[in-house]
C-alpha positions in Angstrom: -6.4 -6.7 -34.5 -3.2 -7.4 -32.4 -2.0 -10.6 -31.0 -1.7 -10.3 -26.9 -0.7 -13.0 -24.3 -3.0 -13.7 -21.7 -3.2 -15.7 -18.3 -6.1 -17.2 -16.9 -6.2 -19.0 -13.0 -9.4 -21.3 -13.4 -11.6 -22.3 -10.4 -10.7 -26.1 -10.9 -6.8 -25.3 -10.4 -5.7 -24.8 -13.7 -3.2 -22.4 -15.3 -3.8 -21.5 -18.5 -1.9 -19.3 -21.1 -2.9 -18.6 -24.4 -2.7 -15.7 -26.9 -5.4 -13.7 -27.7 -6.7 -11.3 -30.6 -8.0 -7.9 -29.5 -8.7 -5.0 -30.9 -5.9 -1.8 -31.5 -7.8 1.4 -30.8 -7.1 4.9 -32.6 -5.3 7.0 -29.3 -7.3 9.8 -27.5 -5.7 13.4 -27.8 -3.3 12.8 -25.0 -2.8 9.2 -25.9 0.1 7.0 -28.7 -0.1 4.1 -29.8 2.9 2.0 -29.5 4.4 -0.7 -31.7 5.7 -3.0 -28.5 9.2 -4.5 -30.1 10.9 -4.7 -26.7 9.0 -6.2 -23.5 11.4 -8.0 -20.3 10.5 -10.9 -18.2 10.9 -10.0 -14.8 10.1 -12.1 -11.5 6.8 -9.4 -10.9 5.8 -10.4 -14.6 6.3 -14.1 -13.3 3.5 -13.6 -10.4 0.7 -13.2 -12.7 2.0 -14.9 -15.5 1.9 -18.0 -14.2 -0.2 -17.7 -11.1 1.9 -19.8 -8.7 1.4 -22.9 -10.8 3.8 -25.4 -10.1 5.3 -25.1 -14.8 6.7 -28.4 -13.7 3.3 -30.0 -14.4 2.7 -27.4 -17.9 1.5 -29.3 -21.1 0.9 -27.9 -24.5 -2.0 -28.0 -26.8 -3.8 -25.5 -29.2 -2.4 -25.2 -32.8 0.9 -24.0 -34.0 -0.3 -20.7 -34.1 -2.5 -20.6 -31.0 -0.5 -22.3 -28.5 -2.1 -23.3 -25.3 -0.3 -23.9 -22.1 -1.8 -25.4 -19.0 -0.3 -26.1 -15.3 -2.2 -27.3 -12.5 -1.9 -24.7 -9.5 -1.2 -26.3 -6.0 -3.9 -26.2 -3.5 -1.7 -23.4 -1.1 -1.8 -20.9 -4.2 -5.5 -21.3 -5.0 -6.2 -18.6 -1.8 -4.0 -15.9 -3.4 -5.8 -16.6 -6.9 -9.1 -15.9 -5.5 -9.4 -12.2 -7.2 -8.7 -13.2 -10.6 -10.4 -16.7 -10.8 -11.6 -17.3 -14.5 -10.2 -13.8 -15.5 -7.8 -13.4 -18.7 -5.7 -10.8 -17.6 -2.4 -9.6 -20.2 1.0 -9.9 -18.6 3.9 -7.8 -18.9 4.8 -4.9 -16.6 7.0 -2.6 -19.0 8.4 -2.3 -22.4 9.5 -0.2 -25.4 8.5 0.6 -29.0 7.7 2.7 -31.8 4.8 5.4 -31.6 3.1 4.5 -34.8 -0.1 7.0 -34.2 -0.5 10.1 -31.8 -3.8 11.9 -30.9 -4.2 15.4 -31.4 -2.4 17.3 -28.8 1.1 18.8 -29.3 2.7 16.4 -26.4 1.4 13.2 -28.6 2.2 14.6 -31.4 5.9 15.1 -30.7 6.2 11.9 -29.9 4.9 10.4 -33.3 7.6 7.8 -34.8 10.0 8.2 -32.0 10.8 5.3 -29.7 10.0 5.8 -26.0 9.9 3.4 -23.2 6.2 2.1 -21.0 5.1 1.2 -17.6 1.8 0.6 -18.4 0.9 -3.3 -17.7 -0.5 -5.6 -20.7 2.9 -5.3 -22.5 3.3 -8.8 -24.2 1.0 -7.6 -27.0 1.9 -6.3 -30.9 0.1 -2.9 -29.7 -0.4 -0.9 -26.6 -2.1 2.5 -26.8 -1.1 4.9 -23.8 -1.4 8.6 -22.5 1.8 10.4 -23.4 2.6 10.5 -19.2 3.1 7.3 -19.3 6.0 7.3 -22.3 9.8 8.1 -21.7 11.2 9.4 -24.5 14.4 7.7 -25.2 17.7 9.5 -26.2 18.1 9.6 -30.3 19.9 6.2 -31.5 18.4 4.2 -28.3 16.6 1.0 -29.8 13.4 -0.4 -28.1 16.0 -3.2 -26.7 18.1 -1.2 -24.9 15.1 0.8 -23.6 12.7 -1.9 -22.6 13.8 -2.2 -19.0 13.8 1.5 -18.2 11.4 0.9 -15.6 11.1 -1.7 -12.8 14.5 -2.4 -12.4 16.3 1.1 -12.7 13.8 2.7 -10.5 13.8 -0.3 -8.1 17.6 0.5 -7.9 17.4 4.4 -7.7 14.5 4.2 -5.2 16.5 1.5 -2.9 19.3 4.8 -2.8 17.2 7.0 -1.9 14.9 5.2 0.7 18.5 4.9 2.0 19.0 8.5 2.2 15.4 9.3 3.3 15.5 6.7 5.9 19.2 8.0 7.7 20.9 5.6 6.5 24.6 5.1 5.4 25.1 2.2 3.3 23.1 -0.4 1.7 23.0 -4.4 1.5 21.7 -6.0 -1.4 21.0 -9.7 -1.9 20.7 -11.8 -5.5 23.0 -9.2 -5.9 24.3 -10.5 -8.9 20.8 -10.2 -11.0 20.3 -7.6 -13.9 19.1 -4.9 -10.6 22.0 -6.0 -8.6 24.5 -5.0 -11.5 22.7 -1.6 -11.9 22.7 -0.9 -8.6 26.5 -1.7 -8.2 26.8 0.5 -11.0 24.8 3.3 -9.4 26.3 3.2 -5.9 30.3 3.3 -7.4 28.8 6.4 -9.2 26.9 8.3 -6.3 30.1 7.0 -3.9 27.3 4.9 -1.6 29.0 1.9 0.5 27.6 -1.2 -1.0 27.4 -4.8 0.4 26.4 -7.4 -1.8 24.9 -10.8 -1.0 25.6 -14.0 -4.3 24.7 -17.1 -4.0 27.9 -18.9 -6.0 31.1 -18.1 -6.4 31.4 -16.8 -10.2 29.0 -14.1 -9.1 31.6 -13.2 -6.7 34.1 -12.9 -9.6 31.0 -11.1 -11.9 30.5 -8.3 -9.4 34.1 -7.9 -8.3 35.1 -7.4 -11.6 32.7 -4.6 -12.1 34.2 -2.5 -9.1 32.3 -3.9 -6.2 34.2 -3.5 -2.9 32.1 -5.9 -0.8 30.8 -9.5 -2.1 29.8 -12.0 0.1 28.6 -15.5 -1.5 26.2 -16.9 0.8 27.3 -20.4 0.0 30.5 -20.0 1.7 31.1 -21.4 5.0 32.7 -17.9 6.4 29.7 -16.3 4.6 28.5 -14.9 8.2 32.1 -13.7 9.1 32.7 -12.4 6.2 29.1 -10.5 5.8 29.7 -9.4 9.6 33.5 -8.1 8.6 31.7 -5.6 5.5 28.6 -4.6 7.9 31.8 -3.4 10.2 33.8 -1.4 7.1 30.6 0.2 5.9 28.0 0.6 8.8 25.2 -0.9 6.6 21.7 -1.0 8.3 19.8 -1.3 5.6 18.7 -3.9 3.4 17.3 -4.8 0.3 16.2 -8.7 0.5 15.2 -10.4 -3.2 14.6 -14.0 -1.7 12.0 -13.1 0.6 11.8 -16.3 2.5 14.3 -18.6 4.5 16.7 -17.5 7.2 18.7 -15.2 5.4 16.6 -11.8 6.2 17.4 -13.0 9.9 21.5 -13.4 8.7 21.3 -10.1 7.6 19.9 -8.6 10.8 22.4 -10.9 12.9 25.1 -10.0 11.3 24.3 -6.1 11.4 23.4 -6.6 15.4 27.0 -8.6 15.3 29.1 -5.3 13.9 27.0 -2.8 15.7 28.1 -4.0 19.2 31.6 -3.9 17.8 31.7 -0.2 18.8 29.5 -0.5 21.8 30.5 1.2 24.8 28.3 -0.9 27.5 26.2 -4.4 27.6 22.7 -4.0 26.7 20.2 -7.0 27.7 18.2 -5.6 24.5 20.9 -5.3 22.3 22.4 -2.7 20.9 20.8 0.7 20.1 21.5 0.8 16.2 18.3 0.3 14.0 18.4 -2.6 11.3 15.9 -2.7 8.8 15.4 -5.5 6.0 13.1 -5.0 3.2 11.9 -7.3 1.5 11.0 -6.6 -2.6 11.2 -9.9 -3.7 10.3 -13.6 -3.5 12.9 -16.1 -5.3 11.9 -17.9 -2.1 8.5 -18.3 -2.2 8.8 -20.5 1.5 8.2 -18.7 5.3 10.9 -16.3 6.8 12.3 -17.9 9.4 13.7 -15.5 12.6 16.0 -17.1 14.9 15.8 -13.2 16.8 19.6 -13.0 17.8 19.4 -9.4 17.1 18.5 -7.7 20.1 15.4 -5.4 20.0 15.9 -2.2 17.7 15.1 -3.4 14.3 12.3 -4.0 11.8 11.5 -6.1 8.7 9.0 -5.0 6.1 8.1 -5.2 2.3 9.2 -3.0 -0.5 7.4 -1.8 -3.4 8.2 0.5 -6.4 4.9 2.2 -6.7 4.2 2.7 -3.6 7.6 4.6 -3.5 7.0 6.2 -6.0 3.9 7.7 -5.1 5.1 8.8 -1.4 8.1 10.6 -2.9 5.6 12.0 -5.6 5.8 13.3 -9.0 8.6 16.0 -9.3 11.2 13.3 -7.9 9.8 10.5 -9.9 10.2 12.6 -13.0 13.9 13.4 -12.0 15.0 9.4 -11.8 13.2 8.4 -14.8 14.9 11.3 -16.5 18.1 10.0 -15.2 17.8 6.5 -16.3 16.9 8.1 -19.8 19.7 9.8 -19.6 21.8 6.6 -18.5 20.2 3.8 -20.3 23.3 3.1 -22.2 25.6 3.2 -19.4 24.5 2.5 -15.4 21.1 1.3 -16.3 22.2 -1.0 -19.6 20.4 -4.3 -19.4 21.5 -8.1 -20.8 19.3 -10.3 -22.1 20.0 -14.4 -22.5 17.4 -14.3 -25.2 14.7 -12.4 -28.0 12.0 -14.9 -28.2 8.4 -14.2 -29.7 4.9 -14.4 -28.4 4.2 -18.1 -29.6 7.7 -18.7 -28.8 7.1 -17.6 -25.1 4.6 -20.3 -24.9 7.0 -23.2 -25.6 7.3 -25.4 -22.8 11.3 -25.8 -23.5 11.7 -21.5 -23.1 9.3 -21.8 -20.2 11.6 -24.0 -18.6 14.4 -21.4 -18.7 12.9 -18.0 -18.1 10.4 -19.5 -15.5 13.6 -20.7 -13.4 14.0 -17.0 -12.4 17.7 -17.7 -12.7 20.7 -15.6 -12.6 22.0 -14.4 -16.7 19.4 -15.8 -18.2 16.5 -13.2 -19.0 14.3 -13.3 -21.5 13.0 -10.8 -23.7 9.5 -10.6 -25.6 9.4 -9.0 -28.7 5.5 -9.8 -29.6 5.8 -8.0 -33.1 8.6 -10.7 -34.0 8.1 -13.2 -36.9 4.6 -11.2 -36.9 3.0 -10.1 -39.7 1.5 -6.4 -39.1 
């Protein structure tokens, strides 16, 4: 039996996470079975850990070694919970570990007692058994640590490049730029020479981002933050961004400001505005409150969500395999991820590290290891 941690909306409004003991099964032919030692918390783990319930409410009961936490789920959230109502469903989007068994075929074997990173849900347990396509072999010498965030955010990062490209655009904007993805993609667009604009929210993240080569950092606290977003929009022709907050007025900044440096250059008055396209995506919701549009940006733009796998599956396989290759390649360099803290499964569940990694907050990210302080 392995220990895994589970979340549970109940019909009454409750939250409820607790750890479970479920079975490790002996892998297929094209299936491992991986010894999780590395698993991150990211905001999409957030979502279904905790079901929108409001953790400031969260209580703890259960024993020392079956913790219990419930949280009482506002009324608003209860609509979005409706298709997993009184299900326990494991958390955990990604990790890395140790193949500990390997079915029978030569591509399972090979990967017997090497480490390889996983994108395949239900990763806050001791065990995960997985077809080999959904391994990435990490480089000799990488440890489950370093590899654990091989998926979400790298890809999120390499994918926001090349929807860029595919899309005919020239340069990108980023908000929460400062996050563990905003520092990667900093990273990636000083190496593929891609004009970056990045949106913080205080000042040391101004200094943070500077100091790792970004040209263009606008802190969104400032009072010339709309100048001074306008005045990099100019310098790099950005139409395209990349929105982590999701809801509030700064999607509509964005577009303002890009409508603002596009009519810079423009030749005649338009009563619709000018003729450059804007997009904002949307991946993200560290704002889980409406967008607000105050439409002072003319006519020609759009605003629309942003997923991984969906991009994923319209580029398709071939190009998939290519970036994850590249962030294998990588992992140590551009796609190198910082964590605030290791905690354990039955440390997850304490109400005082709930309090920090639930507050979604910039440098401090939390990662599981759920064979930690474990016995096998």
């Amino acid at each position: 039996m392995g220990l895994q941690l589970r979340s549970s909306v109940k019909k009454e409004g409750v939250l409820e996470l607790s750890l479970a003991d479920v079975e490790v099964p002996e892998p297929g032919a094209d299936e491992v079975l991986v010894r999780v030692e590395a698993s991150p918390i990211n905001p999409s783990d957030l979502g279904l850990l905790f079901g929108g319930a409001d953790m400031t409410t969260a209580e703890s009961a259960g024993s020392t070694d079956r913790p219990v936490v419930t949280a009482s789920v506002p009324p608003a959230m209860m609509k979005a919970n409706a298709a997993r109502l009184d299900e326990s469903l494991p958390a955990g989007n990604e990790g890395a570990g140790v193949v500990v068994k390997a079915g029978a075929s030569a591509e399972a074997q090979a990967l017997m007692g090497r480490t390889v990173a996983v994108l395949g849900g239900a990763m806050y347990s001791q065990y995960r058994c997985l077809k080999v396509d959904q391994c990435l072999l990490l480089p000799e010498g990488t440890t489950p640590a370093e590899g654990a965030s091989c998926f979400v955010n790298p890809l999120t990062a390499l994918g926001m490049v090349e929807t860029m490209r595919l899309e005919g655009h020239k340069a990108l904007v980023h908000t929460a730029a400062a996050s563990n993805l905003g520092q990667m993609l900093v990273r990636i667009c000083l190496a593929d020479d891609v004009p970056l604009v990045n949106i913080v929210r205080k000042p040391e993240h101004v200094a943070l981002l500077k100091s790792m080569g970004a040209r263009y950092v606008c802190d969104s606290s400032s009072e010339t933050f709309m100048a001074d977003l306008t005045e990099a929009l100019v310098e790099t022709g950005a139409t395209l961004a990349f929105d982590a907050i999701g809801g509030g007025r700064l999607a509509s900044q964005i577009l303002t400001c890009m409508e603002v440096a596009a009519n810079r250059t423009a030749k005649e008055f338009n009563r619709y505005g000018s003729n450059v396209y804007k997009q904002v995506y949307i991946y993200g919701g560290l704002d889980r409150g409406p967008t607000e549009l105050n439409r002072a940006f003319g006519m020609t733009w759009g605003l629309g969500g942003w997923l991984l796998m969906p991009f994923l599956q319209k580029v398709g396989p071939e190009a998939t395999e290519q970036l994850k290759q590249r962030v294998a390649s990588e992992i140590k360099t551009t796609f190198a991820s910082g964590y605030t803290k290791v905690v354990s499964l039955l440390e997850a569940l304490q109400l005082e590290e709930i309090a920090v990694y639930g507050k979604q907050a910039t440098g401090e990210k939390y990662l599981i290891n759920p064979n930690q302080g474990l016995a096998d």
